[in-house]
VEXVEXTI-773308 format. One record per residue (C-alpha): residue number from 0; z, x, y. Coordinates in nm, 3 decimals. Example, Ala and Ser with C-alpha at 12.3 -4.5 7.8 and 13.67 -1.06 7.14 Angstrom:
2
(rec 0; (0.780; 1.230; -0.450)),
(rec 1; (0.714; 1.367; -0.106)),
END
This chain:
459
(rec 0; (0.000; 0.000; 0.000)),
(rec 1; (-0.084; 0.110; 0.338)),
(rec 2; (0.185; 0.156; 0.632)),
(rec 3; (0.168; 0.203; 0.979)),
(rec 4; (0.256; 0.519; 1.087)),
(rec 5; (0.318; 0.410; 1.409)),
(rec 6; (0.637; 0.645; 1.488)),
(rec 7; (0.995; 0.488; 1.574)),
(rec 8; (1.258; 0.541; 1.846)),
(rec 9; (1.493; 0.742; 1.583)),
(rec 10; (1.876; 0.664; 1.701)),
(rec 11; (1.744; 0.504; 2.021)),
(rec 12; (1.743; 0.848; 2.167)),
(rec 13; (1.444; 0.725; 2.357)),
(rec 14; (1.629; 0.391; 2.482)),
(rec 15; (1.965; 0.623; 2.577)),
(rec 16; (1.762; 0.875; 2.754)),
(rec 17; (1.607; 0.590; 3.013)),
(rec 18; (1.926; 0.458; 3.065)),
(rec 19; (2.124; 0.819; 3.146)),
(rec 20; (1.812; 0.865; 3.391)),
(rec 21; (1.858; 0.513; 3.556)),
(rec 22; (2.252; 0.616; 3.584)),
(rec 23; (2.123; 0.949; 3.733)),
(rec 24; (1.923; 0.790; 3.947)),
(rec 25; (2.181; 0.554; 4.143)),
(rec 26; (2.501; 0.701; 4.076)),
(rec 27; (2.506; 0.974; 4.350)),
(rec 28; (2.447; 0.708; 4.573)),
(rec 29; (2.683; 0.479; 4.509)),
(rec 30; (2.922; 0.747; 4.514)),
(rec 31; (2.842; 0.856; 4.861)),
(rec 32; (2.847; 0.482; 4.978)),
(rec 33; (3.234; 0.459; 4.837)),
(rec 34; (3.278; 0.756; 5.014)),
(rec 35; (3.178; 0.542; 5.291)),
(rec 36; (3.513; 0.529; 5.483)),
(rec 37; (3.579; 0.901; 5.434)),
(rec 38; (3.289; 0.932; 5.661)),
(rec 39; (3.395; 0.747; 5.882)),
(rec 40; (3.737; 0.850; 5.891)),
(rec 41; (3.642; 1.218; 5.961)),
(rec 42; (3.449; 1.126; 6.248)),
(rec 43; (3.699; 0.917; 6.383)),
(rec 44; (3.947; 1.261; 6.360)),
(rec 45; (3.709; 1.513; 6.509)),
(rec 46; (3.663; 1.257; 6.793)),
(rec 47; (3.998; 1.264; 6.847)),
(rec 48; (4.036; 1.624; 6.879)),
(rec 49; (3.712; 1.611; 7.097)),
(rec 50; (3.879; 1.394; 7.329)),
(rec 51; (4.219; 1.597; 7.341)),
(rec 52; (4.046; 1.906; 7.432)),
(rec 53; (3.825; 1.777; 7.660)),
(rec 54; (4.148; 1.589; 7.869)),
(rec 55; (4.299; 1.918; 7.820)),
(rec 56; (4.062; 2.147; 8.036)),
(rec 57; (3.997; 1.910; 8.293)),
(rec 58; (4.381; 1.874; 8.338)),
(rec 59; (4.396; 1.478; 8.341)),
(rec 60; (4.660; 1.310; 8.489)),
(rec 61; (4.810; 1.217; 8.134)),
(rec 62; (4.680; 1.279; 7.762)),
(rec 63; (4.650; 0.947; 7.578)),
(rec 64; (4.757; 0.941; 7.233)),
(rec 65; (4.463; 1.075; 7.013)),
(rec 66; (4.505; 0.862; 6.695)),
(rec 67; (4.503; 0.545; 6.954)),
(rec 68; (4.172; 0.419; 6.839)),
(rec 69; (3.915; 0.231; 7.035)),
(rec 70; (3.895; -0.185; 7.101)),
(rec 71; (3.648; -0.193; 6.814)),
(rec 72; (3.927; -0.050; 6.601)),
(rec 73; (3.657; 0.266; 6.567)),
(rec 74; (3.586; 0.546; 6.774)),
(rec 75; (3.180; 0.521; 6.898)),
(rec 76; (2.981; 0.694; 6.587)),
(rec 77; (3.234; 0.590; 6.310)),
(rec 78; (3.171; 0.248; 6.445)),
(rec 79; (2.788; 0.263; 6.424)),
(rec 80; (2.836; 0.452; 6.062)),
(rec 81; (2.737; 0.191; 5.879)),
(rec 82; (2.438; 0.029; 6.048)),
(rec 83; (2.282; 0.370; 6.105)),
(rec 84; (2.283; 0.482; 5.751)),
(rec 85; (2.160; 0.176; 5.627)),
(rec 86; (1.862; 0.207; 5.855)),
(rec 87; (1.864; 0.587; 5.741)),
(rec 88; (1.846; 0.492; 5.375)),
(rec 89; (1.647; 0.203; 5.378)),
(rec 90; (1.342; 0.347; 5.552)),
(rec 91; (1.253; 0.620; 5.376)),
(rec 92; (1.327; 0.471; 5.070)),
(rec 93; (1.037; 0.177; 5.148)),
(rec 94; (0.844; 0.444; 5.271)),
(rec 95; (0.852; 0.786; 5.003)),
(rec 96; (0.806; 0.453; 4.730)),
(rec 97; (0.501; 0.353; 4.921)),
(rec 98; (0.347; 0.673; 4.898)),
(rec 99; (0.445; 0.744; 4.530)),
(rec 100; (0.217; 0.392; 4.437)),
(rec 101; (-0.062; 0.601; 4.642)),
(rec 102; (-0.017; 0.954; 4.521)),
(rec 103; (0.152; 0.950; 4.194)),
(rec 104; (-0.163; 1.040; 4.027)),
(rec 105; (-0.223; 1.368; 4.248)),
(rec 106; (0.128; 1.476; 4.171)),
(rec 107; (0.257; 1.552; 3.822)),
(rec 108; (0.509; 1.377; 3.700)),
(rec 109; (0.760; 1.651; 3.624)),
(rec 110; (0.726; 1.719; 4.029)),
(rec 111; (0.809; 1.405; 4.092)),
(rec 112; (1.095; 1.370; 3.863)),
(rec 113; (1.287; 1.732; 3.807)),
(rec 114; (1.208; 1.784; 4.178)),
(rec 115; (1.337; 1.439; 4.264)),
(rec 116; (1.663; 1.525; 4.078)),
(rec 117; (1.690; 1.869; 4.131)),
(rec 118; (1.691; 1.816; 4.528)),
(rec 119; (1.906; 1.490; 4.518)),
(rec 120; (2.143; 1.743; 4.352)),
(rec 121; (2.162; 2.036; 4.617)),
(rec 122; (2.229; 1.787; 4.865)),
(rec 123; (2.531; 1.675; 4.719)),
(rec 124; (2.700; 2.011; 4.626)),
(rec 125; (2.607; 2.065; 5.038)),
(rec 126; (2.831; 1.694; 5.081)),
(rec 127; (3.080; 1.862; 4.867)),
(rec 128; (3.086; 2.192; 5.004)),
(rec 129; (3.112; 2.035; 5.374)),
(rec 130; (3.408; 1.821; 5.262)),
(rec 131; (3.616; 2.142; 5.292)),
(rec 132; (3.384; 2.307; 5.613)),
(rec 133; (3.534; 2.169; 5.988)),
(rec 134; (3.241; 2.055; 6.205)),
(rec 135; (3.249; 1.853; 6.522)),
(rec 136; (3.154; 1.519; 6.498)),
(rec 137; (2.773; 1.446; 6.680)),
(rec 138; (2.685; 1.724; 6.418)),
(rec 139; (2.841; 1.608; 6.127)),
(rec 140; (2.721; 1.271; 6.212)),
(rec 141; (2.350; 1.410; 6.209)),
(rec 142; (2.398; 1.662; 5.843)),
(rec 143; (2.523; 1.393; 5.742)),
(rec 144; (2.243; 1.103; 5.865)),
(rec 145; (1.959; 1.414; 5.760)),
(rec 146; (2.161; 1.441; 5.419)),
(rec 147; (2.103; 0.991; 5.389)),
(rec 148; (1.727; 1.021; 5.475)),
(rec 149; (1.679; 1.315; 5.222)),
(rec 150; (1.836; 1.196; 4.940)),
(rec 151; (1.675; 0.848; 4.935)),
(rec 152; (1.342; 1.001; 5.007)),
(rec 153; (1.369; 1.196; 4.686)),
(rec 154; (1.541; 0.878; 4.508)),
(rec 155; (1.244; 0.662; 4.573)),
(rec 156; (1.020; 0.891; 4.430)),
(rec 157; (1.229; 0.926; 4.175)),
(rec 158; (1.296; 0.596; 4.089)),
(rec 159; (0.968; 0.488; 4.108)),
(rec 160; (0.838; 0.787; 3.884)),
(rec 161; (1.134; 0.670; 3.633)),
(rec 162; (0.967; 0.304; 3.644)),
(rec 163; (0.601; 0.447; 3.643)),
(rec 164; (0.680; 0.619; 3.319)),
(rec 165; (0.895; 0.340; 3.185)),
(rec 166; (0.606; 0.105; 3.171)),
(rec 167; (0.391; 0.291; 2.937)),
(rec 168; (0.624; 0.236; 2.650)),
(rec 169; (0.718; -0.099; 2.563)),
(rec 170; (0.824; -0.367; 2.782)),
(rec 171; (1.214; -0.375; 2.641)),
(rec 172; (1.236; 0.006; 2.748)),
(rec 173; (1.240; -0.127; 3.153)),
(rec 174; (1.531; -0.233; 3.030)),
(rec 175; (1.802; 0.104; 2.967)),
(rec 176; (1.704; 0.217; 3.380)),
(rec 177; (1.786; -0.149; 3.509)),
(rec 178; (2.120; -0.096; 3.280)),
(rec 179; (2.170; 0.206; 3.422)),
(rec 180; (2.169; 0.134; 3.721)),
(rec 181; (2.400; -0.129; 3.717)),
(rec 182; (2.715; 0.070; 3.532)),
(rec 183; (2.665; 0.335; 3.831)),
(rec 184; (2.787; 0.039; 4.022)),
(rec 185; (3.083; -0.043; 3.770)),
(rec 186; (3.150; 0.344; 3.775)),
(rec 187; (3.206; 0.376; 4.193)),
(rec 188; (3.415; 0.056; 4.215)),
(rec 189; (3.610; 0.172; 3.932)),
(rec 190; (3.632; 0.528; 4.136)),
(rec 191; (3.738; 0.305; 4.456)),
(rec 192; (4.007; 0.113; 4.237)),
(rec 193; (4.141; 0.410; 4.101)),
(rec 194; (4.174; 0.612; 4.477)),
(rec 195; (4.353; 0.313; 4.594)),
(rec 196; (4.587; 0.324; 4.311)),
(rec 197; (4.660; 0.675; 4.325)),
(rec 198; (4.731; 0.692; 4.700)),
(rec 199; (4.528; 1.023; 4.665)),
(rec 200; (4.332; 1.143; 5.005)),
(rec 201; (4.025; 1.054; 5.174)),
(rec 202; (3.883; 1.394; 5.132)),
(rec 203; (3.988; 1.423; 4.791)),
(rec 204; (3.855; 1.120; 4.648)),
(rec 205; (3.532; 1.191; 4.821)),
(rec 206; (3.526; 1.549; 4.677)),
(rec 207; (3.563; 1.402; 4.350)),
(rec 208; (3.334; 1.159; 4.379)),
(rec 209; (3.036; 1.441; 4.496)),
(rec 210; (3.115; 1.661; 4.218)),
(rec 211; (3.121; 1.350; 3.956)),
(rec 212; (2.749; 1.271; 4.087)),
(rec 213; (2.672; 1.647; 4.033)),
(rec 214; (2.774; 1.676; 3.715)),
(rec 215; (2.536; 1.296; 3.664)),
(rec 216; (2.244; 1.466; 3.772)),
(rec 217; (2.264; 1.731; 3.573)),
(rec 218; (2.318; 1.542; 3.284)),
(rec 219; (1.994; 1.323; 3.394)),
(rec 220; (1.816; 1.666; 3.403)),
(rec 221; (1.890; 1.734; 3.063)),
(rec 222; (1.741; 1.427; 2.931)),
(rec 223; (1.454; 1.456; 3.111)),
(rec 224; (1.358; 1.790; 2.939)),
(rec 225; (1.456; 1.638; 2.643)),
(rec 226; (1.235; 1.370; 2.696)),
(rec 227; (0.884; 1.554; 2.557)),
(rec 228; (1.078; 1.670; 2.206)),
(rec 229; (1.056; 1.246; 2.105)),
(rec 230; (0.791; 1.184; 1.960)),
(rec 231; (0.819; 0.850; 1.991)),
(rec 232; (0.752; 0.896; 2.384)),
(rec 233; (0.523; 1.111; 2.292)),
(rec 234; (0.308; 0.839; 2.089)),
(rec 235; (0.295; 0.649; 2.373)),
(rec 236; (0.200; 0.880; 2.638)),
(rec 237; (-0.084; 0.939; 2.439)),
(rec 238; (-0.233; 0.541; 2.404)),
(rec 239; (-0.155; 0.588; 2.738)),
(rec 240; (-0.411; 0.871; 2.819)),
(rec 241; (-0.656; 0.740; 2.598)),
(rec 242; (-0.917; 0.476; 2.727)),
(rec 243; (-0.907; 0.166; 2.707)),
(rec 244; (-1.174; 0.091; 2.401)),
(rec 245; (-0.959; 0.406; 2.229)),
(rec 246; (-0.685; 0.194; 2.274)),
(rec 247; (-0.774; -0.090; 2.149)),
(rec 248; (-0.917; 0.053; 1.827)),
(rec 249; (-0.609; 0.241; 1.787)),
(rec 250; (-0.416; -0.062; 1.823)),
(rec 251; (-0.601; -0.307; 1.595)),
(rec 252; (-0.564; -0.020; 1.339)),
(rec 253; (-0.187; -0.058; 1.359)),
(rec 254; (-0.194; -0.402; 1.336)),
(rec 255; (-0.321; -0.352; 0.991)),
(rec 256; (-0.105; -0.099; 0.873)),
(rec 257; (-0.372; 0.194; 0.925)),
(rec 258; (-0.313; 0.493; 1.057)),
(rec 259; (-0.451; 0.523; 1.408)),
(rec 260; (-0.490; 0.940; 1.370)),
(rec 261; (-0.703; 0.922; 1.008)),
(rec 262; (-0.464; 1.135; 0.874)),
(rec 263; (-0.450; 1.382; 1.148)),
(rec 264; (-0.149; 1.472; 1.349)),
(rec 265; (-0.222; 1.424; 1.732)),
(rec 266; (-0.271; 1.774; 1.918)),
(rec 267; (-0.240; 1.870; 2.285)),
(rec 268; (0.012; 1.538; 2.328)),
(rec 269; (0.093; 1.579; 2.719)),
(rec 270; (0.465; 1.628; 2.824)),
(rec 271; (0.631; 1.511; 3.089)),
(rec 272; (0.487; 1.852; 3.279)),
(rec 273; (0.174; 1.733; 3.210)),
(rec 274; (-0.042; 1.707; 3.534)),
(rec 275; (-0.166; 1.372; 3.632)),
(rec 276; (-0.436; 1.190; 3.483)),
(rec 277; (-0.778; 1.160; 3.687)),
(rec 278; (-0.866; 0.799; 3.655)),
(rec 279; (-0.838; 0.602; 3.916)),
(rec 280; (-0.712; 0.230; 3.889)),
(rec 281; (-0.756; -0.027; 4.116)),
(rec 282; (-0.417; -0.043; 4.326)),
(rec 283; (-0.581; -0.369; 4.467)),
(rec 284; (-0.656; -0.517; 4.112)),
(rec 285; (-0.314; -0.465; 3.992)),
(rec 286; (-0.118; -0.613; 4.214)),
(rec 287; (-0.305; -0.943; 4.197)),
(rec 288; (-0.200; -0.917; 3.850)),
(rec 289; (0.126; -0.848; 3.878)),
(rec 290; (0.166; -1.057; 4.269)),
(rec 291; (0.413; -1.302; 4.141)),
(rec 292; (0.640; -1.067; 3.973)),
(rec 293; (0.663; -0.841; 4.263)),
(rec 294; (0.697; -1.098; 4.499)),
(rec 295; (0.974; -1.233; 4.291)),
(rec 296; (1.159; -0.892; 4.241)),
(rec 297; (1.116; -0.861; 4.645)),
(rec 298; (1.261; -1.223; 4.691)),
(rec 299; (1.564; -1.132; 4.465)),
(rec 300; (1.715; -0.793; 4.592)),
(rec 301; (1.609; -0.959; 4.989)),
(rec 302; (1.883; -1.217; 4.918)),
(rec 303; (2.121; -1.018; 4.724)),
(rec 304; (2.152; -0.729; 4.999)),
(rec 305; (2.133; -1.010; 5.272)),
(rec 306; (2.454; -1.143; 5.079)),
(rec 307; (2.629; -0.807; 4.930)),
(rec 308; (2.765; -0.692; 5.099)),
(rec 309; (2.764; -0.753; 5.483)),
(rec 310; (2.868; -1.102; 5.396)),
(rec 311; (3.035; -1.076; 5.063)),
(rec 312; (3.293; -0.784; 5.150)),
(rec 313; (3.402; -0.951; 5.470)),
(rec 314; (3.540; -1.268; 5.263)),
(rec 315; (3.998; -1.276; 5.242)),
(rec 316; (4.186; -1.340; 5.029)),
(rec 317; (4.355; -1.688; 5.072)),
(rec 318; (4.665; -1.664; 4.803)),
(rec 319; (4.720; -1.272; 4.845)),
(rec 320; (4.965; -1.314; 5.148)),
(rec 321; (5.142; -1.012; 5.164)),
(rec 322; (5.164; -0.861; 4.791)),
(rec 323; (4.911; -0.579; 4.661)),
(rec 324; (4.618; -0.790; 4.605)),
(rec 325; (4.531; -0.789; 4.945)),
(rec 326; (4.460; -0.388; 4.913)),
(rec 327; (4.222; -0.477; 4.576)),
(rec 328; (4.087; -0.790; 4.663)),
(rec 329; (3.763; -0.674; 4.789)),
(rec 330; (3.723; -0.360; 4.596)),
(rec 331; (3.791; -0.613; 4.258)),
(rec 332; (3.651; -0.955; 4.380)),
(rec 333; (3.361; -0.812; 4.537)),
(rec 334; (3.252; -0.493; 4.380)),
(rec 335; (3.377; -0.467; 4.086)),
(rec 336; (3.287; -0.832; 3.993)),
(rec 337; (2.899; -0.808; 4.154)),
(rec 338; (2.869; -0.466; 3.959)),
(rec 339; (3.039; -0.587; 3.612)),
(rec 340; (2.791; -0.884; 3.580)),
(rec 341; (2.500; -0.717; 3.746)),
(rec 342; (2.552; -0.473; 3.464)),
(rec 343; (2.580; -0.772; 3.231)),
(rec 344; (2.229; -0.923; 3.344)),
(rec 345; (2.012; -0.637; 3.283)),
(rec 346; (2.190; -0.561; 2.979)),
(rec 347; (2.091; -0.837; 2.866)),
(rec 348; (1.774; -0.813; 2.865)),
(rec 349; (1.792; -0.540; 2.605)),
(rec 350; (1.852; -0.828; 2.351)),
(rec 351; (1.696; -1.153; 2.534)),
(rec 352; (1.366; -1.188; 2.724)),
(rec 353; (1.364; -1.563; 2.895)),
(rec 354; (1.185; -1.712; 3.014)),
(rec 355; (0.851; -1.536; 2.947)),
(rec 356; (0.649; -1.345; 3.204)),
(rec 357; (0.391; -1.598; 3.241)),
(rec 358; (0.606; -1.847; 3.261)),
(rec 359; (0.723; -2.103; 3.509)),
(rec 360; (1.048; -2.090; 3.495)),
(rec 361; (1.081; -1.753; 3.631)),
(rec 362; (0.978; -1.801; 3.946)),
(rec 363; (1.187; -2.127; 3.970)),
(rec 364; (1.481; -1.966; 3.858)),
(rec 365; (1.428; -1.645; 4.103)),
(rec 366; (1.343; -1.914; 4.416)),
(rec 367; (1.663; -2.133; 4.321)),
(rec 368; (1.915; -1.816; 4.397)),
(rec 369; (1.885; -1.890; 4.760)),
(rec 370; (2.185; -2.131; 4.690)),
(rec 371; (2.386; -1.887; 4.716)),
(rec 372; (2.323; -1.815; 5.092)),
(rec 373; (2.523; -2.152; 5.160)),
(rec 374; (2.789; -2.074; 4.902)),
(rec 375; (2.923; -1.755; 4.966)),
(rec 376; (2.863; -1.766; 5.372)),
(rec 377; (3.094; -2.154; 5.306)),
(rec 378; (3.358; -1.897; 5.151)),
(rec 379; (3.667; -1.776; 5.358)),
(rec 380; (3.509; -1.502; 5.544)),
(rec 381; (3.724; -1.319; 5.762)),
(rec 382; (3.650; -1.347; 6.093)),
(rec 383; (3.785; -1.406; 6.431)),
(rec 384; (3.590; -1.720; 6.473)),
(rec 385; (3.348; -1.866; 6.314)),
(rec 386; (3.114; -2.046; 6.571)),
(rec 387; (2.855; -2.193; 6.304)),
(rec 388; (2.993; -2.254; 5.939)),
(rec 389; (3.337; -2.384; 5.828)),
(rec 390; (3.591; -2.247; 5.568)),
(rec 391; (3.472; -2.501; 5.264)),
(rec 392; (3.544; -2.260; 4.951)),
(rec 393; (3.884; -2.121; 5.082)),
(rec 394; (4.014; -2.011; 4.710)),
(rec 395; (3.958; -1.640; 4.572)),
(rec 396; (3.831; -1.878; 4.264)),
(rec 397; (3.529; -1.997; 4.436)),
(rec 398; (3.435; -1.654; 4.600)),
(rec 399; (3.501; -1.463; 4.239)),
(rec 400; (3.305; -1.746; 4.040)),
(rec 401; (3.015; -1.765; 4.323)),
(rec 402; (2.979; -1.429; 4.291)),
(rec 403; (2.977; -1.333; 3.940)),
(rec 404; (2.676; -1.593; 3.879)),
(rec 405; (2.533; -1.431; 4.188)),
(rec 406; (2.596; -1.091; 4.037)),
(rec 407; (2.466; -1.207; 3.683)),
(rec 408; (2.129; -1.379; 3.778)),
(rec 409; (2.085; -1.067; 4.029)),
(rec 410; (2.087; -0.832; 3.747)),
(rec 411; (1.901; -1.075; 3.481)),
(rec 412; (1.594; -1.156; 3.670)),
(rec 413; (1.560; -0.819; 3.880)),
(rec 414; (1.546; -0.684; 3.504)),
(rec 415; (1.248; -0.904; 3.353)),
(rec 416; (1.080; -0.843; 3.662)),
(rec 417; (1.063; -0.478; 3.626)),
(rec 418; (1.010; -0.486; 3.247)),
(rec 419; (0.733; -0.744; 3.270)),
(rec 420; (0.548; -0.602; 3.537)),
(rec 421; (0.379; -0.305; 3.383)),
(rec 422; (0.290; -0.564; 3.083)),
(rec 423; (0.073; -0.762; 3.314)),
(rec 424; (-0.177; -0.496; 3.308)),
(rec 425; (-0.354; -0.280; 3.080)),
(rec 426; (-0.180; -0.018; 2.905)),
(rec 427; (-0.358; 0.294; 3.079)),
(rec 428; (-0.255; 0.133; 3.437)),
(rec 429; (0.135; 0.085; 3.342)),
(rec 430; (0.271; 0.367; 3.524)),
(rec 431; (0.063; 0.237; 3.887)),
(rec 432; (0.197; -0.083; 3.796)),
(rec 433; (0.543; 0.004; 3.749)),
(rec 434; (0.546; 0.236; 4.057)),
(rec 435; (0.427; -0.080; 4.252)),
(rec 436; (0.680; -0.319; 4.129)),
(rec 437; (0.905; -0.022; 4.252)),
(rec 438; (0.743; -0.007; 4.568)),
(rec 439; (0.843; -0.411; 4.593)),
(rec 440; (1.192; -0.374; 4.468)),
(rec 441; (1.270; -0.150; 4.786)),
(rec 442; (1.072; -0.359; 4.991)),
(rec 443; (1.331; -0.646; 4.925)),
(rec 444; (1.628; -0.398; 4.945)),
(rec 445; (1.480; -0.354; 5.283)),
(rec 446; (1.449; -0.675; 5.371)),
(rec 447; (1.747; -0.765; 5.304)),
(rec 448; (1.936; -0.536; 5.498)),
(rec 449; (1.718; -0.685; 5.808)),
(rec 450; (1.829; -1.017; 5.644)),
(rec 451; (2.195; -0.953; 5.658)),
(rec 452; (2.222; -0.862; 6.027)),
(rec 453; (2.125; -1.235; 6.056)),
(rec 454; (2.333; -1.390; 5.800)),
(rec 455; (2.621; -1.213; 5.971)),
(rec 456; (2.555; -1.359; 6.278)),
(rec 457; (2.549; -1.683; 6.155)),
(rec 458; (2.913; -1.712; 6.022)),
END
């Protein structure tokens, strides 16, 4: 009897390697978002000694208390921090993605990928080197701005080579980078839960967290090199290079039980330092194929980041009062819930693909999140008044139940998305496929930043 010989993902090493990448690839930055208020917090001390030496050479009348902070409750660039590095992040990540859909063909993929990683990790033993290095604060507010706009430049590219490469194996292998992704979330709040607890320092938990993403990326490097020994990846790679009617025959031969090679072993099998195939696909082409799903990916991570968490991590508690749980509320209600069953969702899709991609549910199911605008801006956000919505959902129960469905369908739908995208298209024009569904998924992070300056507003 005649088998296929159609090689097998031994020990999912394959499956595990995808999803170490997609931790590598978000990880470091979630890190250096908790790290958020050490940021701030140092700029907010070197002001401070900025302002005592300048009252003290001009010999003013009286020296105000340094650590009395401004009527914002921020001195002028710690209160800013946040809205300029989200513009700093958010535009070169649209942008470096854009380009990779363009130009991922005239750069090799182990460029894209080891130099992607290799950079993202030099600039964070530079973050963890200046945690220890005194600065003044305008130029540790720029390194550190510069440091924002490099690293997501080379995480776009990144992340969009990591999709690109995804989509020439099957679709379920999407899957381990979307997973991946998500328990780099569950790992910072965990990291923010745990430096509450511990009482620890500012500058020490930040440290930590730096060297933690260091020791990620390295790890993520690893795999990568790893990648080209499988030769189950490497099976695929090769349909992949192969034209289309080679596909196809090779293909039909599989389906009955033939072996695809005659009997010979495949030769010259390209690695992932392979340099770029020189076909050209039509970028135009594909994305008619694939419009819905990358309109739909868009539409999702637009409301989520319009939601999470301008919106989200402004909500109070309502029962905490004066115990502990006012301290963990956010960092447990918010984070750690959104990033638990975002994790969840695109787990899941590792065992269960519904609805289908050409179905119609998925669209309906990706337009119908919108309810949660309402929902969680109805919650009890704290602020000092609210001139357009009321307090409806005043319990932690609603805002912890709104968002772990927010959270779950987030992490579902982004998922099936991004795994049936390159599937909408021939096999030899995955990777453009998957680097444009990329391309969209930042496009709705993007959005959705704009998004949440509005939502914000309207409370």
């Amino acid at each position: 009897m005649t088998t296929s010989h159609q090689p097998q993902d031994r020990y999912k090493a394959v499956w595990l390697i995808f999803f170490v990448l997609g931790l590598g690839t978000l990880l470091p930055w979630n890190f250096f978002i908790t790290a958020t208020e050490y940021f701030k917090n140092r700029l907010d001390l070197s002001q401070n000694m900025s302002s005592v030496t300048d009252r003290t050479s001009k010999d003013t009348e009286a020296l105000a208390d340094p650590t009395v902070s401004l009527p914002e409750g921020r001195h002028s660039l710690s209160a800013i921090f946040n809205n300029v590095m989200t513009l700093c992040a958010m535009l070169p990540l649209l942008l470096f993605t854009c380009l990779n859909s363009f130009l991922h063909q005239r750069i090799s993929q182990s460029v894209r990928i080891l130099g992607g990683l290799v950079a993202i990790l030099l600039l964070f033993l530079i973050t963890a080197v200046l945690v220890k290095v005194e600065m003044e604060a305008l130029s540790f507010f720029i390194i550190t701005m510069i440091k924002i706009m490099l690293i997501n430049s080379f995480g776009a590219v990144l992340q969009a080579s990591l999709f690109g490469l995804a989509g020439v194996l099957p679709a379920n292998y999407t899957a381990p980078i979307m997973s991946g992704q998500g328990l780099a979330g569950f790992f910072s709040s965990v990291a923010m839960i745990c430096a509450i607890a511990s009482g620890s320092k500012l500058s020490e938990s930040a440290f930590g967290y730096f060297i933690t993403a260091c020791a990620v990326i390295v790890l993520a490097i690893l795999c990568y090199l790893a990648l080209p020994r499988m030769e189950f990846y490497r099976y695929y790679v090769q349909l992949n290079l192969e034209g289309p009617s080679e596909q196809e025959t090779k293909l039909d031969l599989i389906s009955k039980g033939e072996d695809p090679r005659g009997g010979r072993e495949d030769s010259g099998v390209p690695a992932p330092s392979s340099p770029p195939t020189s076909r050209n696909h039509s970028i135009k082409a594909i994305l008619k194929s694939i419009s819905v799903l990358a309109l739909s990916v868009c539409f999702i991570f637009t409301v989520t980041i319009g939601l999470f968490p301008a919106v989200t991590a402004e909500i109070k508690s309502s029962i905490a009062g004066t115990s502990a749980w006012e301290s963990y509320f956010i960092p447990v209600a918010c984070f750690l819930n959104f990033n638990v069953f975002d994790w969840l969702g695109r787990s899941l899709t590792a065992v269960c693909m519904w609805p289908g991609k050409d179905s119609f549910w998925l669209p309906v199911l990706v337009i119908a999140r919108i309810v949660f605008i309402p929902l969680l801006m109805l919650c009890n956000v704290n602020v000092k008044q609210r001139y357009y919505l009321p307090s409806i959902f005043k319990h932690d129960a609603w805002f912890i139940v709104f968002m772990a469905a927010f959270a779950f369908s987030n992490g579902y739908l982004a998922s099936l998305c991004m795994c049936f995208g390159p599937k909408k298209v021939k096999p030899a024009e995955a990777e453009t496929a998957g680097n444009i569904m990329s391309f969209f998924l930042c496009l709705g992070l993007a959005l959705g930043a704009v998004l949440s300056f509005l939502l914000r507003a309207l409370v």
